[in-house]
C-alpha positions, 0 to 999 in steps of 0.5 A: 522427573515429575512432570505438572500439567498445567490448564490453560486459563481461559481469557474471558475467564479472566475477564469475568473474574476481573468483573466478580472482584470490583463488583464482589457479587456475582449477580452484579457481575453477571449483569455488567457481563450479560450473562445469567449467574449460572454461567458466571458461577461455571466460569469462576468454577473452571478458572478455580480448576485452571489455577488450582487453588480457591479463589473466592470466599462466599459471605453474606452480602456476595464474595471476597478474594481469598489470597490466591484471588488476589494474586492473580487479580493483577494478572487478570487486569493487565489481560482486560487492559491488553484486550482494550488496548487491542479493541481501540487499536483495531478500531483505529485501524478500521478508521484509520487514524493509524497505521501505514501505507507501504507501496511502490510506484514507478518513475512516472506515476511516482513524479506526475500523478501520486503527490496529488493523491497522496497530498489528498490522503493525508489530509484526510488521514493524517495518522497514517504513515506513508511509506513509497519506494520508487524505482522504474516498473522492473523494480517496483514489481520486484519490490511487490514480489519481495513483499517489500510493499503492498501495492505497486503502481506500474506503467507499460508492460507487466509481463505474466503476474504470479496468480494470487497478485490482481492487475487493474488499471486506474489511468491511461497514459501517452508517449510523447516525442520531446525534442529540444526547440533548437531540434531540426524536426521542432520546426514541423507542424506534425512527424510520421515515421520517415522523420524518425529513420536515424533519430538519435534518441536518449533512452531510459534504462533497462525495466523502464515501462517507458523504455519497452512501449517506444521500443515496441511501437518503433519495432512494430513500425519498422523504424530504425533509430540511432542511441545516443545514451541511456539514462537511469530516470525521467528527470535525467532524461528530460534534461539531457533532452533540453541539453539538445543530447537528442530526441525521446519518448516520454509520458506525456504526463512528465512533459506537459508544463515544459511543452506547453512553456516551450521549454521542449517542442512535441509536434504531433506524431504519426506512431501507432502503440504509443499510448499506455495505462497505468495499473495499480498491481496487488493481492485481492482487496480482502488480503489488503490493509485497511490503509491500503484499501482506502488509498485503492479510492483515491486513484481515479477510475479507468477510463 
């Protein structure tokens, strides 16, 4: 068996090649290219190696494509057309009149504070596509864990992040107690701890940043509630809470248009460990999309 190595051809070979045949003179290319004729002459001379067959013919007035020239003429276009195309591609990704963002938020941020912001974005970037998983703030980690996303928006607690993911914290949020009007403890002008002993609550389920805040601040208070149901979302929670199933904890963020059209009473309350904030979960800026840096500066500022 007989084996032919064949060189590799260089791409700004190609390139050049492409620029000596629409100008049929090498000086002329050379000038297009910002290069001296020497250094195209090598570059057409190394191309001649790679292929392994003539090129070009030299007449008086600068050169000719021989048949071999010709051949690869069309190959050589479609190289300079790629790396155009890829030039304008990227260009558009620096400016972001395309690509994608791809991120995950948990239920709150997901419902009360990202269709605003992400409202702002596509005005502003309109090609880009937005992708958002949600899910409580188990599963939006999870989905950063998997790669499913770039960026996860969570509320509550974390727990211990891998080393390479960054933790920054863009908003601050509280828990309210949110009763139905109709609630006994609706009535008071303000609630403390004694008030909460028995409480018959509705939980979130299991993962929710909702879930793990009122449990600690209830745990560290020494309160002991009673649980009615626990259901998977704020929304489900909200109604059950309206439907007088019982009492919860919810962002103040998903509650305040209820509260304040008295839809849901939430008398002051006495409970330390209560507020929280809300943390944007990803790789270091440098490793992120262009997409995703830009949405990064659209989330207000900690504080």
């Amino acid at each position: 068996m007989v084996y032919i190595w064949i060189m590799p051809l260089n791409p700004d070979h190609l390139l050049t090649f492409v620029r000596v045949a629409r100008h049929g003179n090498l000086s002329a290319a050379a000038g297009e290219l910002n290069l001296t004729q020497p250094a195209v002459s090598s570059q057409i001379k190394l191309l001649t190696q790679a292929v392994g067959e003539p090129l070009l013919t030299r007449h008086r007035y600068g050169v000719r494509l021989t048949p071999a020239g010709q051949g690869l003429l069309p190959h050589a276009v479609a190289v300079e057309r790629a790396l155009a195309g890829a030039t304008r591609y990227a260009a558009d990704l620096r400016g972001l009149e395309t690509g994608t963002l791809n991120i995950a938020a948990s239920s709150t941020i997901a419902a009360a504070l990202l269709p605003g912001v992400l409202a702002q974005y596509h005005a502003r970037f309109p090609g880009v596509t937005l992708r958002v998983q949600q899910g409580n703030t188990g599963e939006v980690l999870a989905a950063l864990l998997d790669g499913a996303c770039e960026l996860a928006l969570i509320e509550g607690v974390a727990g211990t992040l891998p080393a390479d993911l960054i933790r920054r914290t863009f908003a601050q949020d509280t828990l309210r107690l949110v009763l139905a009007p109709q609630h006994p403890l609706a009535q008071h002008s303000a609630l403390n701890a004694a008030h909460l002993s028995g409480l018959g609550l509705v939980w979130r389920e299991p993962g929710s940043g909702t879930l793990e805040v009122a449990r600690s601040a209830l745990e560290r208070a020494g309160i002991q509630t009673r649980e009615v149901l626990t259901l998977t979302g704020s929304e489900a929670v909200k109604e059950a809470v309206i439907s007088g199933l019982g009492a919860a904890f919810m962002s103040e963020l998903i509650v305040r248009r209820e509260v304040a059209a008295g839809v849901l009473a939430s008398p002051p309350l006495e409970l330390p460990g209560l507020d929280r904030r809300l943390d944007v979960v990803g790789a270091p800026t440098e490793l992120l999309s262009r997409a995703v840096q830009v949405f990064v500066t659209f989330l207000e500022p900690a504080g």
